[in-house]
C-alpha positions as protocol buffer text, in pm:
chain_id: "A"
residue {
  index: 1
  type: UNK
  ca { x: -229 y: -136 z: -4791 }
}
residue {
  index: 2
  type: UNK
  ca { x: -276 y: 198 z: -4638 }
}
residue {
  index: 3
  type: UNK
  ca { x: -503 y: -26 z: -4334 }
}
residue {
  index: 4
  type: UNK
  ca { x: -196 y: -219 z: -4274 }
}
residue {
  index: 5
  type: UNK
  ca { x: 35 y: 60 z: -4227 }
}
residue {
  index: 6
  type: UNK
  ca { x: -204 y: 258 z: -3999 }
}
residue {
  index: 7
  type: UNK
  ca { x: -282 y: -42 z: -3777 }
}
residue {
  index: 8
  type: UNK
  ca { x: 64 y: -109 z: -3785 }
}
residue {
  index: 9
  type: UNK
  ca { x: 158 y: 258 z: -3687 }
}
residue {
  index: 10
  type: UNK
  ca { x: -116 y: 202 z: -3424 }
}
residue {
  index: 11
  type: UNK
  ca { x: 15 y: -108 z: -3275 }
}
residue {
  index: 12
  type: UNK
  ca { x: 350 y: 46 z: -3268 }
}
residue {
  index: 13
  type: UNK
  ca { x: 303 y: 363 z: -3063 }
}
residue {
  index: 14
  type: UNK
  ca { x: 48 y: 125 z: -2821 }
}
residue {
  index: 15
  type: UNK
  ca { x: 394 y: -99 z: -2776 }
}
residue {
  index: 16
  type: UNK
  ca { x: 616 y: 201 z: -2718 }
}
residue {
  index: 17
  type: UNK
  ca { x: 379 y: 377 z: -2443 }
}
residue {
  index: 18
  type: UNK
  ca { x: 339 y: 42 z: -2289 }
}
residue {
  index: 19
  type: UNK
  ca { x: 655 y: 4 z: -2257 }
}
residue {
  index: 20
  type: UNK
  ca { x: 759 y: 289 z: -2158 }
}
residue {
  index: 21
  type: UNK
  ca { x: 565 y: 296 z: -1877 }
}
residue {
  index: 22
  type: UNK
  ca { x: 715 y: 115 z: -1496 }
}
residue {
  index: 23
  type: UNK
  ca { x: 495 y: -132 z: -1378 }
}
residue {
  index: 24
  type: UNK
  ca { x: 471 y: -96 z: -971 }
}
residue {
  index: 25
  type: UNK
  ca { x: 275 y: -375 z: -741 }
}
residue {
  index: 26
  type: UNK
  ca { x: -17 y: -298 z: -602 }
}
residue {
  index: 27
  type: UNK
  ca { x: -125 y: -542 z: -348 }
}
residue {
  index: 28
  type: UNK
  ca { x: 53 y: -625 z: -30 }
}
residue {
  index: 29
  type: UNK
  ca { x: 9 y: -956 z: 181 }
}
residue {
  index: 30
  type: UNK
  ca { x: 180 y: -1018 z: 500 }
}
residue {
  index: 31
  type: UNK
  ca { x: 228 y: -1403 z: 399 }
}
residue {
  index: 32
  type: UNK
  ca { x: 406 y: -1320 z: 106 }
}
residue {
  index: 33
  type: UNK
  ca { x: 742 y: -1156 z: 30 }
}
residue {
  index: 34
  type: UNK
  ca { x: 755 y: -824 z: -130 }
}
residue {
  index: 35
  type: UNK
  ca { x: 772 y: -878 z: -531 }
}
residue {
  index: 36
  type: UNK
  ca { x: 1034 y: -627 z: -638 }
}
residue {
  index: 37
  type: UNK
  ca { x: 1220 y: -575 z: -349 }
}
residue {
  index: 38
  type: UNK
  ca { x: 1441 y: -174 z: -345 }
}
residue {
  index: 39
  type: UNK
  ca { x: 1623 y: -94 z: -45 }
}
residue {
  index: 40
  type: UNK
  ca { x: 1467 y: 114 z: 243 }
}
residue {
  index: 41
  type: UNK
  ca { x: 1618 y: 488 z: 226 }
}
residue {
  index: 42
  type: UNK
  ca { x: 1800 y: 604 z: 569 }
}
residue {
  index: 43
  type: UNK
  ca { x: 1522 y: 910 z: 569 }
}
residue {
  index: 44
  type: UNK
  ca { x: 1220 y: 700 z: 535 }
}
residue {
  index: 45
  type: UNK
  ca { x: 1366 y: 440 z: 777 }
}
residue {
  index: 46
  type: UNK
  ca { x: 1386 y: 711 z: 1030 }
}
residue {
  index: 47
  type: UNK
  ca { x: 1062 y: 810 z: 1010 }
}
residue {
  index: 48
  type: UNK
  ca { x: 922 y: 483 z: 987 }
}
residue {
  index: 49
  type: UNK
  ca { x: 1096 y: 466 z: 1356 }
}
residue {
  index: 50
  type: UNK
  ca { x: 940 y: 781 z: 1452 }
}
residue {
  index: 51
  type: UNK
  ca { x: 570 y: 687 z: 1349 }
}
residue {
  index: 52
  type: UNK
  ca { x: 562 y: 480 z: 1610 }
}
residue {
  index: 53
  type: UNK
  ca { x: 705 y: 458 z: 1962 }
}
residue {
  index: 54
  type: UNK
  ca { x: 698 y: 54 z: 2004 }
}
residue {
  index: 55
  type: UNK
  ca { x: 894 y: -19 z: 1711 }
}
residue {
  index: 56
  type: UNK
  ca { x: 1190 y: -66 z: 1933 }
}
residue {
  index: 57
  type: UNK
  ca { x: 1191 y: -276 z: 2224 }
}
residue {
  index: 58
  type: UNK
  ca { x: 1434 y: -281 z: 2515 }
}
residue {
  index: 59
  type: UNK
  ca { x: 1575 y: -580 z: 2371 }
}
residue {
  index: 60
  type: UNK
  ca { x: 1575 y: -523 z: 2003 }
}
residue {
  index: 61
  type: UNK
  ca { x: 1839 y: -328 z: 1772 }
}
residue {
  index: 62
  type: UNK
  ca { x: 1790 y: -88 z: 1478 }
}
residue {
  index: 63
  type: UNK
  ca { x: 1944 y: -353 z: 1275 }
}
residue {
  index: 64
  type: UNK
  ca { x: 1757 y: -653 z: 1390 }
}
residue {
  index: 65
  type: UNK
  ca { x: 1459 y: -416 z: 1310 }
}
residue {
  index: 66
  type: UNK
  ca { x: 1584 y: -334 z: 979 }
}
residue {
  index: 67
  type: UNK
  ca { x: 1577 y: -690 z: 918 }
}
residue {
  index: 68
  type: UNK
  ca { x: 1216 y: -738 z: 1000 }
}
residue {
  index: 69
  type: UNK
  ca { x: 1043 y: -491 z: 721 }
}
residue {
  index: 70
  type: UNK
  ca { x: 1077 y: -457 z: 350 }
}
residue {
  index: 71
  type: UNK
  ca { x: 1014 y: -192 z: 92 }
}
residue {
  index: 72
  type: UNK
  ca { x: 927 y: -140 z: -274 }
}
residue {
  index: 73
  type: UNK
  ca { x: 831 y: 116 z: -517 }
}
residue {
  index: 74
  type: UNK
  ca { x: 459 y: 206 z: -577 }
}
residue {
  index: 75
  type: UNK
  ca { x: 279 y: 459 z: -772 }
}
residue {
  index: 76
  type: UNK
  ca { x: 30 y: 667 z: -566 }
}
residue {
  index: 77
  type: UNK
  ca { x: -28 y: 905 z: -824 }
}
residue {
  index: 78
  type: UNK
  ca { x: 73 y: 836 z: -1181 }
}
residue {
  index: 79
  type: UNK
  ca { x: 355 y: 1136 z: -1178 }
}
residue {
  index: 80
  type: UNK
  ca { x: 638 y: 928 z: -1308 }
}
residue {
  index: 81
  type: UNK
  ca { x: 806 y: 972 z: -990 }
}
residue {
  index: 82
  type: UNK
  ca { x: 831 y: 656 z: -747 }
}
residue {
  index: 83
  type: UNK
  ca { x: 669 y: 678 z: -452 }
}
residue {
  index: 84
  type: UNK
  ca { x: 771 y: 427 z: -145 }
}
residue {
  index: 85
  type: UNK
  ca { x: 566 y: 135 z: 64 }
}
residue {
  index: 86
  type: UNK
  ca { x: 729 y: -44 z: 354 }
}
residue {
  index: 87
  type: UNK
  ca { x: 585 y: -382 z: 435 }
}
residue {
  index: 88
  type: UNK
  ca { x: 649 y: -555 z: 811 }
}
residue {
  index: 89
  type: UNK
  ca { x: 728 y: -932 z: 760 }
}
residue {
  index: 90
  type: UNK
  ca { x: 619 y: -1037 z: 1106 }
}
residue {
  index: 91
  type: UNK
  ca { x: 291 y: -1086 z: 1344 }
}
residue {
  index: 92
  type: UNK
  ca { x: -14 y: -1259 z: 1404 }
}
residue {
  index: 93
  type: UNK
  ca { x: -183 y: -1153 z: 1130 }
}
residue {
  index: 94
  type: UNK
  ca { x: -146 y: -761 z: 1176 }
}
residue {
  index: 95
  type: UNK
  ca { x: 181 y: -607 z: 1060 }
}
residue {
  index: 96
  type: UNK
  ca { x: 288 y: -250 z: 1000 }
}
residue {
  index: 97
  type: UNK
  ca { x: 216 y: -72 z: 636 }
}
residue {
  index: 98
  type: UNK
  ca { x: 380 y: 238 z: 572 }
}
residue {
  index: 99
  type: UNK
  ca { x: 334 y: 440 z: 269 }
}
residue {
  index: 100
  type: UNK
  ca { x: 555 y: 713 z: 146 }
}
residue {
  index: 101
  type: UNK
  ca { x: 488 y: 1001 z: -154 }
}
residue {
  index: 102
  type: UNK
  ca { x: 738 y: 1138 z: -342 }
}
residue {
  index: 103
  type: UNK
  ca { x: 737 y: 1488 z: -322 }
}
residue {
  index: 104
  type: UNK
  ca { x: 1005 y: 1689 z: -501 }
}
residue {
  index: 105
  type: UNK
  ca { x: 1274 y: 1334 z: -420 }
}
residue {
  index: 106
  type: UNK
  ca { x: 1220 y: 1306 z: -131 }
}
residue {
  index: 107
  type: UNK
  ca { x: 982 y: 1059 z: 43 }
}
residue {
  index: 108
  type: UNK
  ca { x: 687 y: 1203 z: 325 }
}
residue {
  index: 109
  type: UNK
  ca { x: 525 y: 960 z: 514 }
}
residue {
  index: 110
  type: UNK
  ca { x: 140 y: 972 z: 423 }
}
residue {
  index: 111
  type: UNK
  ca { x: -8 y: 714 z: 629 }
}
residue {
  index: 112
  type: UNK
  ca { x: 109 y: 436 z: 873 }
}
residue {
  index: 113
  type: UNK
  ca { x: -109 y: 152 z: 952 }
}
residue {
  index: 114
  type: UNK
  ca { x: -146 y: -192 z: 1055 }
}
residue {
  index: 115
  type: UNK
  ca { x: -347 y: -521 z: 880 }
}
residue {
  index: 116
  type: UNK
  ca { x: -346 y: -775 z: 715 }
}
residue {
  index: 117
  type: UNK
  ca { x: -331 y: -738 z: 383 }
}
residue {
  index: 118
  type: UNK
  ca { x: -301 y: -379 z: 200 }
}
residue {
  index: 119
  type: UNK
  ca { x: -453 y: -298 z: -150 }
}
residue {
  index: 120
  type: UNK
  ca { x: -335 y: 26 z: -426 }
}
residue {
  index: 121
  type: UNK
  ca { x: -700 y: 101 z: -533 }
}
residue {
  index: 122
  type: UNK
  ca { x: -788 y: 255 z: -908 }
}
residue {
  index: 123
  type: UNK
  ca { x: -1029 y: 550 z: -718 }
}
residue {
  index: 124
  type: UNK
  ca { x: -815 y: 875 z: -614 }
}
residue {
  index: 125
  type: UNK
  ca { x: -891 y: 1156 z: -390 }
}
residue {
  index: 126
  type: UNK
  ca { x: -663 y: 1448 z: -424 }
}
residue {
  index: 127
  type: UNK
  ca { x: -479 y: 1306 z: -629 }
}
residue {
  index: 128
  type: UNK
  ca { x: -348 y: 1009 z: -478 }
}
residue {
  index: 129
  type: UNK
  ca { x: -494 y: 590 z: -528 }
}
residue {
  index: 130
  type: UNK
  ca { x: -755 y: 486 z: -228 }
}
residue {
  index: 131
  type: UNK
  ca { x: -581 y: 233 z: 8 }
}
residue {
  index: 132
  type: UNK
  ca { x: -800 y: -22 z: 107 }
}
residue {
  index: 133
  type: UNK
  ca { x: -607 y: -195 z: 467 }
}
residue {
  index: 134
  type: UNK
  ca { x: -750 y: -561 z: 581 }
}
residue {
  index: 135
  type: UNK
  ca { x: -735 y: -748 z: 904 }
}
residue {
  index: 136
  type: UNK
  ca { x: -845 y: -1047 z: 976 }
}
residue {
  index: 137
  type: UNK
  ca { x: -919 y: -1228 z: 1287 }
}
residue {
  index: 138
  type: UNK
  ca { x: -1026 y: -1591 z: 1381 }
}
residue {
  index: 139
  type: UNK
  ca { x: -1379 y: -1494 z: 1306 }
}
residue {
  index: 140
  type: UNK
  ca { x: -1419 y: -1136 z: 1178 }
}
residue {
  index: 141
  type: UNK
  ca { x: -1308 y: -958 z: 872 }
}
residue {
  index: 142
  type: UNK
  ca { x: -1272 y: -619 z: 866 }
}
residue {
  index: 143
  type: UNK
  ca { x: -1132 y: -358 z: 653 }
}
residue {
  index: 144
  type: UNK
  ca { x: -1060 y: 24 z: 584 }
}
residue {
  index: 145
  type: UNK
  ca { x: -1070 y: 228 z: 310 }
}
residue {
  index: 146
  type: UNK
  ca { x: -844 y: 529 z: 369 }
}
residue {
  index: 147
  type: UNK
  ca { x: -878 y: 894 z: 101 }
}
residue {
  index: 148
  type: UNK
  ca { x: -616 y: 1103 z: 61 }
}
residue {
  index: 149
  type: UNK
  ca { x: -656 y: 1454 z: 207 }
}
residue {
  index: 150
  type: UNK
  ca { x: -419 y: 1700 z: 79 }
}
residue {
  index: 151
  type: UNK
  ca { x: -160 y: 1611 z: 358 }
}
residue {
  index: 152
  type: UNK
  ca { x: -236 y: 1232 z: 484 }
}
residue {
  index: 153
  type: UNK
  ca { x: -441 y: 944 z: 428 }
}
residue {
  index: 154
  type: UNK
  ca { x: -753 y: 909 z: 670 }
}
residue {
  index: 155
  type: UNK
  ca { x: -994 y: 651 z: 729 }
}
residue {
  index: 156
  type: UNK
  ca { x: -1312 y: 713 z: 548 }
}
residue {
  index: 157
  type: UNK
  ca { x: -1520 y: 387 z: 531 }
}
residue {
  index: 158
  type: UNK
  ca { x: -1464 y: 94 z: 813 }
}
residue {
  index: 159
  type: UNK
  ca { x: -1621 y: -252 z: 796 }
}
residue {
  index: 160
  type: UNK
  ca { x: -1636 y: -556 z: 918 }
}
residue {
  index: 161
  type: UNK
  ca { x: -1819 y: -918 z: 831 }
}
residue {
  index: 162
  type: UNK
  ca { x: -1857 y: -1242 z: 1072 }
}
residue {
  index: 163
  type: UNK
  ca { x: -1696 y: -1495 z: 899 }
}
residue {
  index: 164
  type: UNK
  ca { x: -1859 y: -1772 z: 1069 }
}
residue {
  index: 165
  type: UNK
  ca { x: -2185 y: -1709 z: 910 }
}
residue {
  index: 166
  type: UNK
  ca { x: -2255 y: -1853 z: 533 }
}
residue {
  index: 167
  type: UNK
  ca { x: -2094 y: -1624 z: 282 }
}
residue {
  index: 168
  type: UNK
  ca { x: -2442 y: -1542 z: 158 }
}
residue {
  index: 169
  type: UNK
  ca { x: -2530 y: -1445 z: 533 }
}
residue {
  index: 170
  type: UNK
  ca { x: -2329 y: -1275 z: 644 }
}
residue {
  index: 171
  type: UNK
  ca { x: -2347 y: -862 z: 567 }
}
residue {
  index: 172
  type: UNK
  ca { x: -2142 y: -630 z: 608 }
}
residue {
  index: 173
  type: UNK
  ca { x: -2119 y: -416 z: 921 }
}
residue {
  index: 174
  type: UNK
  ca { x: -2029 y: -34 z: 856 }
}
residue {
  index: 175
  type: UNK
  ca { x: -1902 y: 173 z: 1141 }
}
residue {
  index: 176
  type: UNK
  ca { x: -1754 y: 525 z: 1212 }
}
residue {
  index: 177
  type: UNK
  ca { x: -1400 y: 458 z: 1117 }
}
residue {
  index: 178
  type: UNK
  ca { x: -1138 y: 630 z: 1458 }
}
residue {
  index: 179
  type: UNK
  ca { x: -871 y: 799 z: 1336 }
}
């Protein structure tokens, strides 16, 4: 009897941290819509404009712009405060990634880059996750894993493969990642 009632007592505070606990995504495709959509804050919007100077073309409005990227909430850090991705929906296979950290409610823009495909990763340095960024081309495979540095996230280990060779084959090519 006494069992029961501890392994219930067990199983009971197990189910109430669980949950308690907000479940954020953690991968990001280009191909695929956002899973829990949350609506882009005017600040980070603006300095998702101001990370880069071709977001805008001569033909193109802030609100046509607006239309063409997404955001969600992420956890970079496990500090029960939501931190902030922005996913482009457009492109050849390469579209924009930014990622924002919650610091005191508001959102700072940690890194910006372009891929793929974009991956949360378990590992942290400084801690915030590892972001792992892919791109793809007709042929080669690359990707980046970026570490958190106390202020930004910078490229710390760059690959690519040849994917025409057999999977077995084909190794993988390190290089110095550019910043």
């Amino acid at each position: 009897m006494q069992k029961a009632v501890c392994r219930f007592a067990i199983i009971l505070v197990v189910s109430l941290f669980v949950q308690g606990q907000t479940h954020y995504p953690d991968s990001f495709h280009m191909e695929e819509p956002i899973r829990s959509p949350a609506k882009i804050p005017t600040a980070v919007f603006r300095q998702i404009l101001r990370s880069d100077d071709n977001l805008l073309r001569v033909d193109e409005t802030v609100l046509h712009f607006k239309s063409r990227i997404s955001g969600t909430l992420i956890d970079l850090n496990s500090d029960k405060r939501p931190d902030f991705l922005v996913q482009g929906n457009d492109g050849a296979n390469i579209t924009g990634f930014w990622l924002f950290r919650n610091i005191k409610g508001r959102q700072q823009l940690v890194l910006y880059t372009t891929g793929l495909a974009l991956d949360l990763l378990r590992h942290k340095h400084n801690g915030l996750r590892d972001i792992e960024a892919v791109c793809a081309t007709a042929v080669t495979l690359s990707s980046a894993i970026y570490r958190f540095n106390g202020q930004k996230y910078r490229a710390h280990t760059c690959w690519s493969e040849d994917m025409g060779k057999d999977p077995g084959k084909r190794p993988k090519n390190f290089y110095r990642c550019s910043q």
